[in-house]
mmCIF file of the N, C-alpha and C atoms, coordinates in Angstrom:
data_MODEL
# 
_entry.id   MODEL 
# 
loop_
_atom_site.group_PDB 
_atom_site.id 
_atom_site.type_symbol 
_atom_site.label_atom_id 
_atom_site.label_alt_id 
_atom_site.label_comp_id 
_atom_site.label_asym_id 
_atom_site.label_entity_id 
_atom_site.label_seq_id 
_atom_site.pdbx_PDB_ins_code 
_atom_site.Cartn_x 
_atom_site.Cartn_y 
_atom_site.Cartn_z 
_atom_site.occupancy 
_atom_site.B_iso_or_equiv 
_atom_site.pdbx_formal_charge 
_atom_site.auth_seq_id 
_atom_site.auth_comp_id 
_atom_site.auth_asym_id 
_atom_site.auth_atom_id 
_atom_site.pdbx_PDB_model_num 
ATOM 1   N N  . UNK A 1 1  ? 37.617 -36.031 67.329 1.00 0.00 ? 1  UNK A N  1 
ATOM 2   C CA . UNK A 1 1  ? 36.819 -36.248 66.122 1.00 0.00 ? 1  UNK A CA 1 
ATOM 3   C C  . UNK A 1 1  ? 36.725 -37.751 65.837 1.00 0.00 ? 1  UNK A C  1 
ATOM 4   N N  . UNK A 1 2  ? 35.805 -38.512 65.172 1.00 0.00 ? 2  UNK A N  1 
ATOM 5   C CA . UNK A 1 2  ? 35.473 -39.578 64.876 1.00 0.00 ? 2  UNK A CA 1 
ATOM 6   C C  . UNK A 1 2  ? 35.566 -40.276 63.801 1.00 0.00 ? 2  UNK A C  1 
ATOM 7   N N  . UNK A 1 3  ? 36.282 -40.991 63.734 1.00 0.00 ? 3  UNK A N  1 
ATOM 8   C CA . UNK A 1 3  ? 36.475 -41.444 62.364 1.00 0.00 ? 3  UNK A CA 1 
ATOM 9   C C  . UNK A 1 3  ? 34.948 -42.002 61.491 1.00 0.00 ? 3  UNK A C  1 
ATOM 10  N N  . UNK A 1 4  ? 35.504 -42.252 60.355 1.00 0.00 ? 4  UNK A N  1 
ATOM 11  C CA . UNK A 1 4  ? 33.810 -42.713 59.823 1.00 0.00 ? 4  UNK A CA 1 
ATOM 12  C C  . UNK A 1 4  ? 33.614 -44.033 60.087 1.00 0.00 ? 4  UNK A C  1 
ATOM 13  N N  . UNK A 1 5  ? 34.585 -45.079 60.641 1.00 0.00 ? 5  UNK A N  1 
ATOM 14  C CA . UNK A 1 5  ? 34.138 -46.393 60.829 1.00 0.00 ? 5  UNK A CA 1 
ATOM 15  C C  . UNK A 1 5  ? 33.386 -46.403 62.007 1.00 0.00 ? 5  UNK A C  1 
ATOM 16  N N  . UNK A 1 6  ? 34.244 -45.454 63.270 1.00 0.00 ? 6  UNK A N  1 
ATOM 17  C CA . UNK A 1 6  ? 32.989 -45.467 64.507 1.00 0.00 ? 6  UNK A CA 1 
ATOM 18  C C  . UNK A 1 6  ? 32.095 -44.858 64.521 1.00 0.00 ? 6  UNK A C  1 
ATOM 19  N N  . UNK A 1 7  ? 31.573 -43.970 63.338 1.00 0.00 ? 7  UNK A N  1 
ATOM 20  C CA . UNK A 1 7  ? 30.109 -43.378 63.260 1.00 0.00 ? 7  UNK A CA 1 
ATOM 21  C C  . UNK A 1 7  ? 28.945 -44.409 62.684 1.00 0.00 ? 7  UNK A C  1 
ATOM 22  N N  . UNK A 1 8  ? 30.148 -45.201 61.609 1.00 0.00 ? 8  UNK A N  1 
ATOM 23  C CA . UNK A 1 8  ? 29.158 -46.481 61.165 1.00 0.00 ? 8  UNK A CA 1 
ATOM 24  C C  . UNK A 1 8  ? 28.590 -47.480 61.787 1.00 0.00 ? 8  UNK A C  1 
ATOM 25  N N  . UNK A 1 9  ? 29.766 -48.022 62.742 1.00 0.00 ? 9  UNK A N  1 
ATOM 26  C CA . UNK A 1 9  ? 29.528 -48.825 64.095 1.00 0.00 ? 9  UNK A CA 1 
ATOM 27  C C  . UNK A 1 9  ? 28.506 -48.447 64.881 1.00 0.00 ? 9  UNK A C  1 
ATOM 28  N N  . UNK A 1 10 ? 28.211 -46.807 65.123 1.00 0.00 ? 10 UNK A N  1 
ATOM 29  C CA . UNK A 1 10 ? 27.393 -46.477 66.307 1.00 0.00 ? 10 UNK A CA 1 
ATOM 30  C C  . UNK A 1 10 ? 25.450 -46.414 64.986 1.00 0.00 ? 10 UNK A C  1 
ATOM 31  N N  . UNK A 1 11 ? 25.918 -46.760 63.932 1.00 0.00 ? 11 UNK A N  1 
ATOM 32  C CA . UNK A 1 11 ? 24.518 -46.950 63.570 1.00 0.00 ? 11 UNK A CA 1 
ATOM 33  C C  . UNK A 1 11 ? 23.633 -48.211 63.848 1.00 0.00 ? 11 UNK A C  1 
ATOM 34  N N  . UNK A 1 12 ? 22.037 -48.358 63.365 1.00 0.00 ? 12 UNK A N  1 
ATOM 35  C CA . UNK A 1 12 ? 21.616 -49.450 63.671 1.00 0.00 ? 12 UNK A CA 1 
ATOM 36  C C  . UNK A 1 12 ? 21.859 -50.262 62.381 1.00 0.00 ? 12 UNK A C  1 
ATOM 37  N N  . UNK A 1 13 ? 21.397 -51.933 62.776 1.00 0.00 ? 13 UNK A N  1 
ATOM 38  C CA . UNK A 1 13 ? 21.744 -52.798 61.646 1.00 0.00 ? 13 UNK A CA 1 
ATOM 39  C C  . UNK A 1 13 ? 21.208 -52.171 60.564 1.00 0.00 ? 13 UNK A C  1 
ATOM 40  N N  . UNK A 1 14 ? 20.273 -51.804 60.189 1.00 0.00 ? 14 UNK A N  1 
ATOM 41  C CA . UNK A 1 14 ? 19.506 -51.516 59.013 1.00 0.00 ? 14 UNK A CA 1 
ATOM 42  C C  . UNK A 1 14 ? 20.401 -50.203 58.213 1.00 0.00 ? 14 UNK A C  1 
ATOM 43  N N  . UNK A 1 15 ? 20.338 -49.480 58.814 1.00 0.00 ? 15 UNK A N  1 
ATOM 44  C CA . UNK A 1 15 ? 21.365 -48.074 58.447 1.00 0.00 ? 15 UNK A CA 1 
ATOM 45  C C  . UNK A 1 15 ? 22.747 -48.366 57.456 1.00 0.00 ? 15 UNK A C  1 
ATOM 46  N N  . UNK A 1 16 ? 23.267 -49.749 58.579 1.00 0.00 ? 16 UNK A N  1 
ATOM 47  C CA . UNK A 1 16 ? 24.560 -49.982 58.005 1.00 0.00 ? 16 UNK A CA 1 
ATOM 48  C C  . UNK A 1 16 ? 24.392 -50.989 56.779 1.00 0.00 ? 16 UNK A C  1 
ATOM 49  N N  . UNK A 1 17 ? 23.061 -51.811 56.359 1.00 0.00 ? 17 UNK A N  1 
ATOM 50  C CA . UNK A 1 17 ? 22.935 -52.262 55.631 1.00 0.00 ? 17 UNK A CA 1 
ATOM 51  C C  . UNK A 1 17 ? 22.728 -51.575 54.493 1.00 0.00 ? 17 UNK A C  1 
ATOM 52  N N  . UNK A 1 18 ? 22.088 -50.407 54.377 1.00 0.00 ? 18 UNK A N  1 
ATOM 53  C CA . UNK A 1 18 ? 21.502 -49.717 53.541 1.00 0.00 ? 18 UNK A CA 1 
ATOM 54  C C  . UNK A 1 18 ? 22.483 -49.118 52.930 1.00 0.00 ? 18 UNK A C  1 
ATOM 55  N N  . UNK A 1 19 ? 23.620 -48.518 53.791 1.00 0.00 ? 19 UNK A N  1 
ATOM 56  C CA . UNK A 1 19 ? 24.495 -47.732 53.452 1.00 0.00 ? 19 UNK A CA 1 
ATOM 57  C C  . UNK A 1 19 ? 25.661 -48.787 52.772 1.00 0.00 ? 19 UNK A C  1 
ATOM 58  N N  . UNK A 1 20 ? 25.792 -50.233 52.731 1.00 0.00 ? 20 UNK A N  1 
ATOM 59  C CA . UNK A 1 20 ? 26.738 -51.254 52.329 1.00 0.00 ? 20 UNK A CA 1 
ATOM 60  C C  . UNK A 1 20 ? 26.080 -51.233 50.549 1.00 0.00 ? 20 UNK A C  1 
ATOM 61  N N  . UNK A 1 21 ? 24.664 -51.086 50.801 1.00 0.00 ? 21 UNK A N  1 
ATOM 62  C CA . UNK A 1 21 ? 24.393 -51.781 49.876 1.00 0.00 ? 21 UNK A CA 1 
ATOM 63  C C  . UNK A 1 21 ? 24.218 -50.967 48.854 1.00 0.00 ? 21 UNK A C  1 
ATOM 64  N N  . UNK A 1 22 ? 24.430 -49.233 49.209 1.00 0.00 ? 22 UNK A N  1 
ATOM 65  C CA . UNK A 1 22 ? 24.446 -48.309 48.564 1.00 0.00 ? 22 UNK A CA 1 
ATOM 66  C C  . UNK A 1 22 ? 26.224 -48.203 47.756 1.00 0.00 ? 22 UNK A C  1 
ATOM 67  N N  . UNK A 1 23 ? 26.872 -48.600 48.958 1.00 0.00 ? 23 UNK A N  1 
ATOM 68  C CA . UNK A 1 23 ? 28.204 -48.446 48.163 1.00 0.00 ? 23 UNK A CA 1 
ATOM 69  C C  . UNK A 1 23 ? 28.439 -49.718 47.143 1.00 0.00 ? 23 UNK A C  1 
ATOM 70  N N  . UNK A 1 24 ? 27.828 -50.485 47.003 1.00 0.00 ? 24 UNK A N  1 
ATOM 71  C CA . UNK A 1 24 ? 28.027 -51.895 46.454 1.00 0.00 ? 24 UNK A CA 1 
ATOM 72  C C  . UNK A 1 24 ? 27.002 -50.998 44.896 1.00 0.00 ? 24 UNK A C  1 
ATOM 73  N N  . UNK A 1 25 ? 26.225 -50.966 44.961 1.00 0.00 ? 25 UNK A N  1 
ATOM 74  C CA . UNK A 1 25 ? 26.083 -50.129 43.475 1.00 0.00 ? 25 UNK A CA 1 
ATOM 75  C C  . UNK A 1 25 ? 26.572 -48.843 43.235 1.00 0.00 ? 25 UNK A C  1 
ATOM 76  N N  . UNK A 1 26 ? 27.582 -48.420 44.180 1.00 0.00 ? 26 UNK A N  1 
ATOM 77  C CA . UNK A 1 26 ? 28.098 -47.060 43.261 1.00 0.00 ? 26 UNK A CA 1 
ATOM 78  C C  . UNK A 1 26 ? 27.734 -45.963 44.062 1.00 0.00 ? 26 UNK A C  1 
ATOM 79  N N  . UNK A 1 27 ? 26.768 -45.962 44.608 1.00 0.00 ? 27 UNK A N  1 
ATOM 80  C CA . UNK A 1 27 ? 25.824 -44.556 44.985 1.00 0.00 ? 27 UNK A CA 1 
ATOM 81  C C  . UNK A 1 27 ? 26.286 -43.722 46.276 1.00 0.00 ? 27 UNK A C  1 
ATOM 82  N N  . UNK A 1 28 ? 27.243 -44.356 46.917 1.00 0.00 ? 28 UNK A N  1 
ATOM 83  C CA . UNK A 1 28 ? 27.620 -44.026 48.107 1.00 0.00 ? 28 UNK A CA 1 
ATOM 84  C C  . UNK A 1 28 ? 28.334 -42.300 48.113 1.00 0.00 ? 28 UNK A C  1 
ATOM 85  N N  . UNK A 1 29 ? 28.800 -42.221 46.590 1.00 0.00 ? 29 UNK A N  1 
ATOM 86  C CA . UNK A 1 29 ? 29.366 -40.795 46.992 1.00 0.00 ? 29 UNK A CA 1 
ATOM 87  C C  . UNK A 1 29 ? 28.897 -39.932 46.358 1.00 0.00 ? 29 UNK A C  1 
ATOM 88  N N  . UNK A 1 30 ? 27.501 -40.236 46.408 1.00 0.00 ? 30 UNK A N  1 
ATOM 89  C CA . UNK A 1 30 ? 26.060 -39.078 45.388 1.00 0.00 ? 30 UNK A CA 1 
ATOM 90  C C  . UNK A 1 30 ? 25.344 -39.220 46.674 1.00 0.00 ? 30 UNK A C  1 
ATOM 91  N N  . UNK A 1 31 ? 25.447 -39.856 47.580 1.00 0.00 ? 31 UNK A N  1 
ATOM 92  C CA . UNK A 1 31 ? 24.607 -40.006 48.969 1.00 0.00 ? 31 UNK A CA 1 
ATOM 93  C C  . UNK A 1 31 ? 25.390 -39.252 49.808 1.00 0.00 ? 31 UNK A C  1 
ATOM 94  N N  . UNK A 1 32 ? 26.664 -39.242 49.896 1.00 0.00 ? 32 UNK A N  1 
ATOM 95  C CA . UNK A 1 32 ? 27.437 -38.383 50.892 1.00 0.00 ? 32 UNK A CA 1 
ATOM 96  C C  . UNK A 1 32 ? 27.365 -36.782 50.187 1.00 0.00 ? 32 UNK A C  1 
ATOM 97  N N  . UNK A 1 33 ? 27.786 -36.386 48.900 1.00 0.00 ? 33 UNK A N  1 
ATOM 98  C CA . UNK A 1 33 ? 27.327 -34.831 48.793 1.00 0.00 ? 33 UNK A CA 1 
ATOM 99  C C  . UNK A 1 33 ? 26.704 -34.277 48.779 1.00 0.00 ? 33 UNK A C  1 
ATOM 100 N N  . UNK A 1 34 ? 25.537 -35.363 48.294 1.00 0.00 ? 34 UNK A N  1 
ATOM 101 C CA . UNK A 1 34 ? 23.520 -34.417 48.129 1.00 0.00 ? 34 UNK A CA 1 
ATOM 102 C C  . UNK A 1 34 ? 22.743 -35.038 49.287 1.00 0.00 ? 34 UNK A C  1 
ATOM 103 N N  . UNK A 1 35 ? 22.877 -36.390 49.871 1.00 0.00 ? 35 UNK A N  1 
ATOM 104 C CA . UNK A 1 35 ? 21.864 -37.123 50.420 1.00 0.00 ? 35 UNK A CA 1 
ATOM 105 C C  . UNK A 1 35 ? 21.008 -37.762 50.313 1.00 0.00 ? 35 UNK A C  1 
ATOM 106 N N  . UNK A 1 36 ? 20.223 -38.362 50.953 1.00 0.00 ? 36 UNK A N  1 
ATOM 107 C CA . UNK A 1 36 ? 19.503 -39.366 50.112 1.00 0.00 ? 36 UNK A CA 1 
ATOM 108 C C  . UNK A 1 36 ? 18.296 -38.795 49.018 1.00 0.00 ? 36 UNK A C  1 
ATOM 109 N N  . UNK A 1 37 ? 17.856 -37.904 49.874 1.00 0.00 ? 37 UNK A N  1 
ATOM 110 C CA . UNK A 1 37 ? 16.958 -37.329 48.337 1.00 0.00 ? 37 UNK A CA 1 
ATOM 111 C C  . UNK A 1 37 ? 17.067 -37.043 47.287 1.00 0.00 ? 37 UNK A C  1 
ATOM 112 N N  . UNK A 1 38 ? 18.524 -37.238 46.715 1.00 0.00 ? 38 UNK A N  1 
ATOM 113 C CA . UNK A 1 38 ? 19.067 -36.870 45.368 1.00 0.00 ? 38 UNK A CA 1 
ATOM 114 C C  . UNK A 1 38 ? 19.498 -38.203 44.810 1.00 0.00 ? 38 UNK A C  1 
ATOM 115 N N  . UNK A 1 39 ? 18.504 -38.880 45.498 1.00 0.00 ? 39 UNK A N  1 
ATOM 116 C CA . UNK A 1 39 ? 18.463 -40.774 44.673 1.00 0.00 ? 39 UNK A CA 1 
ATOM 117 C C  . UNK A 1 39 ? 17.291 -40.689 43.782 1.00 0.00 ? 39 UNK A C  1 
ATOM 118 N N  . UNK A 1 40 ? 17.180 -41.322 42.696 1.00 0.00 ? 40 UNK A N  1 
ATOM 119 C CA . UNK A 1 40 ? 16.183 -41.692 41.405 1.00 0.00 ? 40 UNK A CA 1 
ATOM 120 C C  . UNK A 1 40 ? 15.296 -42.468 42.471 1.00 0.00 ? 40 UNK A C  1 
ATOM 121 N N  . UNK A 1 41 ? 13.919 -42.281 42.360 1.00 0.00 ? 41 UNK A N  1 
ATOM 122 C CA . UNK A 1 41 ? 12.914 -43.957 42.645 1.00 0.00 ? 41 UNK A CA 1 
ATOM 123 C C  . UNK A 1 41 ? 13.800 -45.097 42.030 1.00 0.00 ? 41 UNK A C  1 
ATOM 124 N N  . UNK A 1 42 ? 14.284 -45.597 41.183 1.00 0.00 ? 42 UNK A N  1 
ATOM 125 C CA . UNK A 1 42 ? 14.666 -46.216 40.896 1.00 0.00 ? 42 UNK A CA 1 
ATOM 126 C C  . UNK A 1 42 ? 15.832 -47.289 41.682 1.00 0.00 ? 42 UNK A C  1 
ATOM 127 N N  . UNK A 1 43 ? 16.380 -46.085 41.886 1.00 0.00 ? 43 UNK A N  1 
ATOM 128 C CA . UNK A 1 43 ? 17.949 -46.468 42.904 1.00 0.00 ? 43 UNK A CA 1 
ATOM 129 C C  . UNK A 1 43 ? 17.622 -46.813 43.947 1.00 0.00 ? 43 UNK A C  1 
ATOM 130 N N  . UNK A 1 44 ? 16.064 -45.878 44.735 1.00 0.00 ? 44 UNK A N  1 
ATOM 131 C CA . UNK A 1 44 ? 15.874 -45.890 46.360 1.00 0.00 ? 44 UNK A CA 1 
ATOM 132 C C  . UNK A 1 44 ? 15.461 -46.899 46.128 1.00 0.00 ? 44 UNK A C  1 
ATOM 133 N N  . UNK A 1 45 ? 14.300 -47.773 44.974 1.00 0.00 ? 45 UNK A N  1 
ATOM 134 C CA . UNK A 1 45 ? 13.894 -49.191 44.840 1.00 0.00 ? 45 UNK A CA 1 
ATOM 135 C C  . UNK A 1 45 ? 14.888 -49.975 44.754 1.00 0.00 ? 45 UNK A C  1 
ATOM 136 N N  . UNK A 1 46 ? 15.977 -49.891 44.111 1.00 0.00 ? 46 UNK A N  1 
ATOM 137 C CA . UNK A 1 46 ? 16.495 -51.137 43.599 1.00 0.00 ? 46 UNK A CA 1 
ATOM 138 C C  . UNK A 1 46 ? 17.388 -51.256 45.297 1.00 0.00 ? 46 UNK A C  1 
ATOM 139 N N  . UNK A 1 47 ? 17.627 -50.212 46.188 1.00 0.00 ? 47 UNK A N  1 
ATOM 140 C CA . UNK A 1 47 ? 18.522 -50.510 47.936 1.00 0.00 ? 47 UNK A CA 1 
ATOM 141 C C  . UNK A 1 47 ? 17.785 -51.312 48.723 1.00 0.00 ? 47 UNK A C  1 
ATOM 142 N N  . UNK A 1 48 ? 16.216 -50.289 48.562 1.00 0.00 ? 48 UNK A N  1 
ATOM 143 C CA . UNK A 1 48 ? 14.917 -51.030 48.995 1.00 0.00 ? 48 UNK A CA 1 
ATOM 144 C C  . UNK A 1 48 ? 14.673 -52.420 48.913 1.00 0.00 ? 48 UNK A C  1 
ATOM 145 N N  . UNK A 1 49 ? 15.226 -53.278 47.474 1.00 0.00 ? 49 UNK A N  1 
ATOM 146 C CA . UNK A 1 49 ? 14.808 -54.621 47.524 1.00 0.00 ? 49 UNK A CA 1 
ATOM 147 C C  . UNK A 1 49 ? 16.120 -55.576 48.071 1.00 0.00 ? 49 UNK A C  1 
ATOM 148 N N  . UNK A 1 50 ? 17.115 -55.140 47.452 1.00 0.00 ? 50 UNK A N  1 
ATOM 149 C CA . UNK A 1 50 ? 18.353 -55.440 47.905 1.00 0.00 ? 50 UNK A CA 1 
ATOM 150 C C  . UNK A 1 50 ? 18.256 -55.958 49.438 1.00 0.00 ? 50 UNK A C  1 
ATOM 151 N N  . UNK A 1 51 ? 17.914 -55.027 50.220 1.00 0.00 ? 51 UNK A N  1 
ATOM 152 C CA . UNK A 1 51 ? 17.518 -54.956 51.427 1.00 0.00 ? 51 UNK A CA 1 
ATOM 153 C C  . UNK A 1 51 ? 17.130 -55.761 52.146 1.00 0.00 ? 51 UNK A C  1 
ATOM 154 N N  . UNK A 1 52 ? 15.791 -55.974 51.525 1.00 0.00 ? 52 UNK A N  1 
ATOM 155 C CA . UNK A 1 52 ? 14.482 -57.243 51.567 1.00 0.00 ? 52 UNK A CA 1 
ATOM 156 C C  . UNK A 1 52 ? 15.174 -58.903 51.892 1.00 0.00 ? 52 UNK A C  1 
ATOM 157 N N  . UNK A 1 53 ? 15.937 -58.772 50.398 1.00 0.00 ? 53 UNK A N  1 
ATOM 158 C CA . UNK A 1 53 ? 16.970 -60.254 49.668 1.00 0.00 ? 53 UNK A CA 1 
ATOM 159 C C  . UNK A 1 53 ? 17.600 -60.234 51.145 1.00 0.00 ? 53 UNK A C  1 
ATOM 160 N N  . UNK A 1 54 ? 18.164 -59.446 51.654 1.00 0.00 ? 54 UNK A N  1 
ATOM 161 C CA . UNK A 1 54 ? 19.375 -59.811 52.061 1.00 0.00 ? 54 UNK A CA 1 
ATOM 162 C C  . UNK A 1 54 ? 18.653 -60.340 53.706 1.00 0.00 ? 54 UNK A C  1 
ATOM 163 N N  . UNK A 1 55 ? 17.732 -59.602 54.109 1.00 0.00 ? 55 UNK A N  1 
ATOM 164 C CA . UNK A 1 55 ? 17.268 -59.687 55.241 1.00 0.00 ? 55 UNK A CA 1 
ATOM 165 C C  . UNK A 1 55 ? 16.454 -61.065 54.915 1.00 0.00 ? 55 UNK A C  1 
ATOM 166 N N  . UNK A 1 56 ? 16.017 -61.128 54.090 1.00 0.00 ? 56 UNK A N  1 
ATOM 167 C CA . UNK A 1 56 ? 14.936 -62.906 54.179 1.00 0.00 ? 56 UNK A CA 1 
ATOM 168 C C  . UNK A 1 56 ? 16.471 -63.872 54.353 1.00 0.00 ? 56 UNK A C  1 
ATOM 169 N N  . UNK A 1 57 ? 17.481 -63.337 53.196 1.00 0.00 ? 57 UNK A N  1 
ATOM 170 C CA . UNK A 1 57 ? 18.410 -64.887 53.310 1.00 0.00 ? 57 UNK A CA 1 
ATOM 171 C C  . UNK A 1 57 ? 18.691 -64.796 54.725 1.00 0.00 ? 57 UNK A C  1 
ATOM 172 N N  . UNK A 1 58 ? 19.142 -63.416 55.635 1.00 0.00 ? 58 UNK A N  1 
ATOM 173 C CA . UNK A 1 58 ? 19.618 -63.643 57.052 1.00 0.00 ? 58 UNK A CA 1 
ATOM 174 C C  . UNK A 1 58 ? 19.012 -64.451 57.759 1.00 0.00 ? 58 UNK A C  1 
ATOM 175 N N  . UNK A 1 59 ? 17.269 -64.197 57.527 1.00 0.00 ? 59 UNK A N  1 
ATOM 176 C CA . UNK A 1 59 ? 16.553 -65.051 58.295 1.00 0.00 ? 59 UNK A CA 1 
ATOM 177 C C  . UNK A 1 59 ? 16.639 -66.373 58.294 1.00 0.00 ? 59 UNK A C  1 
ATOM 178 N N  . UNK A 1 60 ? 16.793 -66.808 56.800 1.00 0.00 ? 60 UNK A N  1 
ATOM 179 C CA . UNK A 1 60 ? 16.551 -68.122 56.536 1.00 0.00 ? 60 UNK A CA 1 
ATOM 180 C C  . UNK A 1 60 ? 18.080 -68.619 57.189 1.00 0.00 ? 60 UNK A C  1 
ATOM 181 N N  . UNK A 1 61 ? 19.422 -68.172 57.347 1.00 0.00 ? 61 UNK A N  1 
ATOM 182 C CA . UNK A 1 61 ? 20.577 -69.105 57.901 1.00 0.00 ? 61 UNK A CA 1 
ATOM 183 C C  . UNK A 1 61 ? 20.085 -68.916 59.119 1.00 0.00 ? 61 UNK A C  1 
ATOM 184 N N  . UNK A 1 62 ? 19.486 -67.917 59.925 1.00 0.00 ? 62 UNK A N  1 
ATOM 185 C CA . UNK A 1 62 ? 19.206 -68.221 61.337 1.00 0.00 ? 62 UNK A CA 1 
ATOM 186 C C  . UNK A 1 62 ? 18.711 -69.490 61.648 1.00 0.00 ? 62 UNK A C  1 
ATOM 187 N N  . UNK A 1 63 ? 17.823 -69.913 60.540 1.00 0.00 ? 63 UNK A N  1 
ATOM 188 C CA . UNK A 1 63 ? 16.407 -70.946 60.937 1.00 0.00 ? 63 UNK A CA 1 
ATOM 189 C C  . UNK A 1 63 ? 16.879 -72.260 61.264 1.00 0.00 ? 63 UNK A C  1 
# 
């Protein structure tokens, strides 16, 4: 059996971002009993932009 860090590991970057940034507001253990469809628009927006932020700053230290 697999622990949950090597199921996280075997995801792609985006997955594991989404899912960081879900536990960073709270939502991570309303996402593990119902799934993601039992997120508000609100919540799926506010991961959604989070997201965005985090991926432009990545870009910009690459540059």
């Amino acid at each position: 059996m697999q622990t949950k860090e090597k199921l996280f590991d075997a995801l792609p970057d985006d997955q594991k971002m989404k899912l960081e940034i879900a536990e960073e507001l709270g939502l991570l253990d309303k996402i593990q009993s119902d799934g993601w469809k039992s997120l508000t628009p609100k919540e799926t927006g506010r991961i959604g932009g989070l997201m965005t932020k985090r991926k432009r700053e990545l870009k910009n230290q690459a540059e």
